[in-house]
Phi, psi and omega in degrees: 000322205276333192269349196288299181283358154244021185245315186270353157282347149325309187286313187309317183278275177354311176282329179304138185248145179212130200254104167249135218238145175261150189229138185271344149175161188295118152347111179288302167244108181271035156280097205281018185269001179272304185325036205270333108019107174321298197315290175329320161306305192305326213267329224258346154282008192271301259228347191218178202204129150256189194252013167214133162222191175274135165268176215297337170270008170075000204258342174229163162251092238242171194270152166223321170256342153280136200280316166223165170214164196189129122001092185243005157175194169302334189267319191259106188248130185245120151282080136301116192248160185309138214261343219216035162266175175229182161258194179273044198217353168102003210268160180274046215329136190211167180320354205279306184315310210280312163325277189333309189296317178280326164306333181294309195291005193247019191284171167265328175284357173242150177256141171184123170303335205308331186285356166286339203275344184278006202311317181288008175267113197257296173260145165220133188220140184252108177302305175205190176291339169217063181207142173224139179255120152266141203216138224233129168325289188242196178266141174239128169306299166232074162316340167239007162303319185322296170245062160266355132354102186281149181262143208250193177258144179277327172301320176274350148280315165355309204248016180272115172317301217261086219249321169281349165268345187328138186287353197292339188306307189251355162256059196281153179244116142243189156275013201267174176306306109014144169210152191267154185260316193190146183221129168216121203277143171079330154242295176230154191228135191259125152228166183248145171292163198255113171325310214247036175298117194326317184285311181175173188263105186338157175235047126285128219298301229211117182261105173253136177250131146295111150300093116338014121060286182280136186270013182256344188287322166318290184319303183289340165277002143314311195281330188247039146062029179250012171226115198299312162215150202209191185231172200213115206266133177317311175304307173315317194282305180310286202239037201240306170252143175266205210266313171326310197301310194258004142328342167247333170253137137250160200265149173212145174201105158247172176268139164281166172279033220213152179192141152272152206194147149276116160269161174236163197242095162317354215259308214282140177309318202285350163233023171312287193313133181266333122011251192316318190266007149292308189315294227282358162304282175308339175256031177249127165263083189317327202270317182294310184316287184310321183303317190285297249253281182284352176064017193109345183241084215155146127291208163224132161284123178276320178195187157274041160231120204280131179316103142128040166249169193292307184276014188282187177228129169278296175293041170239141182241156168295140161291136183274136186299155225215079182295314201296255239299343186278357151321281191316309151012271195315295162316298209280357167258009172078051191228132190206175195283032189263309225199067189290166166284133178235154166211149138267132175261131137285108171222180164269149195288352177301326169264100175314331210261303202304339178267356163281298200310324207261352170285315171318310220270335159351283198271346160306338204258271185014305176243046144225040116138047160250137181262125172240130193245137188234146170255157173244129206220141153271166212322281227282322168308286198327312193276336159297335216222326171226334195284304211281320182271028167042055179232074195212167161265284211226142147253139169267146152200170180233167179207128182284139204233129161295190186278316211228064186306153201246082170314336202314261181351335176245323186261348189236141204299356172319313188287348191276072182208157195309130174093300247249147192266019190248058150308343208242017192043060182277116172233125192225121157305295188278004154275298218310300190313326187297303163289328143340306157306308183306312222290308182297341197286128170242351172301147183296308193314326182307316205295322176306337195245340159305291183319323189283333198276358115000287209306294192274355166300308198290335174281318169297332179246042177035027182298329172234166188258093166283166212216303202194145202229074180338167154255151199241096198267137193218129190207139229216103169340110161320339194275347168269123185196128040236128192281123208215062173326124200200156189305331200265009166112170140266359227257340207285323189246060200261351160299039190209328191301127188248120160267116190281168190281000000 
């Protein structure tokens, strides 16, 4: 009997699937009303559930822990929920959560930018155990953008004091297909499938993030097959793999949801002049960026809103680099070779691209007399220690932007506070009246165009200098399937995903 149950727990682990995935660095808080960080996000959507997301072509907005939602006029939005979620703790998710989660991010105990997306939220009522009445200051665009928010549980928090130290940050309980088994900082972070997952119980086992750090490390550990799906830097891609790589991968190259950008730290004197922050614009060559860094798979970034959205601006073009006037610039704000412009860019090592980019723009600033001096950080230092606590000149840094962007939150001086994603301190009165305007429009087309006009007030005035919009090259175990590429990414159907033996 006794070799019978170690002959079938032998077989059990043999069968068992396992996905291994690389995180570039640990996750701060897997809380997601917390979460500000990429490593963090990604992991914390395997572990949580909001009550609408997008479906895979980006174009509706379908229920995921609601089951339906309806309209009860402009202002009044109903939520129905599912009936048949659990947490992962077995306890029963009901409207209570869904309250609770908005009261919580509206707390004194919590910092969270995250408390801006509710800003248009006037009432949360609970109707019944599986019903919630939202109820909207004005008519709002995205009023139901809104709760894409993952909801966190209420029975376990409730009674929590210290909600930003909570041990729940790194043993968090949710509803998603995933549940965490084990965070080991610095190496693998575990998740297990959630039997009882409301669609149904993924049907890969096991999730592993390796934390990883050094991106060459990242690489080899690709190429020798110990990670099933991983992303691949144009160089690696022109010249790194051979024909041999993708017997085992196949490839997706999409334009990312994503752009890089130099912020300058508005509070500090040395870019107050907008001046210094035309020059260090004309002297930068975007185009060298994209050509050196990416090989062809990069843009040139225009603004902040991405091609081929509703809000892009066609017309604003990037600037072409200008050395005499950004030199002349320079002079007439009183800077000379006597007496240079100096900055430090700070960034992080989390990123293969970005400490080359800031090395390019280095000898690029060079020649129109600016000394730039650069730091390279790992993740979790950069974003503690200089971006949120705003002890920086100039940052590199991207921002992953939804199908449906919010300026608010990065642009209107409301964010420019401890916590607030307006780190670099922008206050422009006529974006703040724009966006403000926008937040009621609900035709689309009107809203496009207050958006466009968004776009070149933030490119005209150098609030941030942009720079450049990756392809996002991805490459996927073959053996994984079924991989089903859609504007929203591939992940959308990743509860279905199979590993063949």
């Amino acid at each position: 009997m006794k070799q019978l149950l170690l002959l079938w727990l032998v077989c059990l682990s043999l069968s068992a699937s396992t996905l291994h995935l690389n995180a570039s660095s640990n996750p701060s808080r897997l809380n997601p009303l917390l979460a500000t960080d990429a490593g963090s996000s990604e992991i914390a959507a395997f572990i949580f559930n909001a009550l609408v997301k997008y479906d895979k072509e980006g174009k509706e907005i379908i229920g995921d822990l609601a089951e339906t939602y309806a309209f009860k006029d402009e202002r009044t939005l109903i939520f129905k929920l599912r009936k048949n979620v659990k947490w992962h703790d077995g306890h029963a998710f009901s409207a209570e959560d869904v309250l609770f989660t908005f009261e919580l991010i509206h707390s004194p105990k919590v910092v969270t930018p995250y408390t801006s997306t509710f800003r248009m939220v006037e009432s949360v009522k609970i109707l019944d155990h599986y019903t919630i009445e939202v109820v909207y200051k004005k008519p709002y665009f995205k009023a139901l953008e809104t709760w894409m928010m993952q909801i966190v549980p209420k029975h376990i928090l409730e009674n929590e004091e210290n909600i930003m130290g909570s041990s729940f940050n790194t043993k968090p309980v949710g509803t998603g297909p995933y549940r965490l088994s084990k965070l080991e900082f610095s190496k693998n972070i575990e998740l297990d499938a959630f039997d009882a997952y409301f669609e149904h119980r993924p049907y890969i086992d096991r999730i592993i993030f390796h934390v990883v750090a050094d991106p060459t490390t990242r690489f080899l550990m690709l190429k020798s097959h110990q990670i099933d799906v991983g992303s691949l830097e144009p160089m690696q891609l022109q010249r790194q793999v051979d024909e041999k790589f993708y017997d085992y991968y196949q490839k997706i190259e999409q334009i990312s949801h994503s752009y890089t950008y130099l912020g300058l730290n508005l509070k500090s004197e040395k870019f107050k002049d907008p001046r210094v922050r035309e020059a260090l614009s004309l002297g930068i060559d975007r185009q060298e960026l994209v050509d050196i860094l990416f090989l062809g798979h990069a843009e040139v970034c225009t603004g902040p809103f991405l091609p081929g959205g509703a809000a892009f601006n066609e017309k604003v073009k990037a600037p072409q680099r200008d050395v005499e006037k950004a030199k002349r610039l320079l002079l007439e704000a009183g800077y000379s070779k006597e007496k240079p412009f100096e900055f430090e860019i700070a960034t992080s090592n989390a990123s293969e691209v970005r400490p080359y980019a800031a090395e390019i723009m280095q000898h690029q600033l060079a020649n129109i007399g600016v000394k730039v001096h650069l730091r390279v950080m790992e993740w979790q230092a950069f974003l503690n220690t200089v971006v949120f606590a705003r002890k920086f000149d100039a940052v590199l840094l991207g921002w992953s932007l939804s199908l449906s962007p919010d300026p608010y939150l990065v642009w209107h001086s409301d964010n420019d506070k401890p916590g607030g994603f307006n780190f670099i301190g922008y206050r422009n009165e006529k974006v703040d009246a724009l966006i403000k305007k926008a937040e009621g429009i609900i035709n689309r087309e009107k809203l496009a165009e207050v958006q466009k006009k968004i776009f070149k007030e933030l490119v005209d005035d150098n609030a941030y200098l942009f720079l450049f919009i990756p392809s996002s090259i991805s490459v996927i175990n073959k053996k994984i399937s079924p991989i089903e590429p859609a504007v929203n990414g591939f992940w959308h159907n990743q509860i279905e995903w199979t590993i063949a033996p």
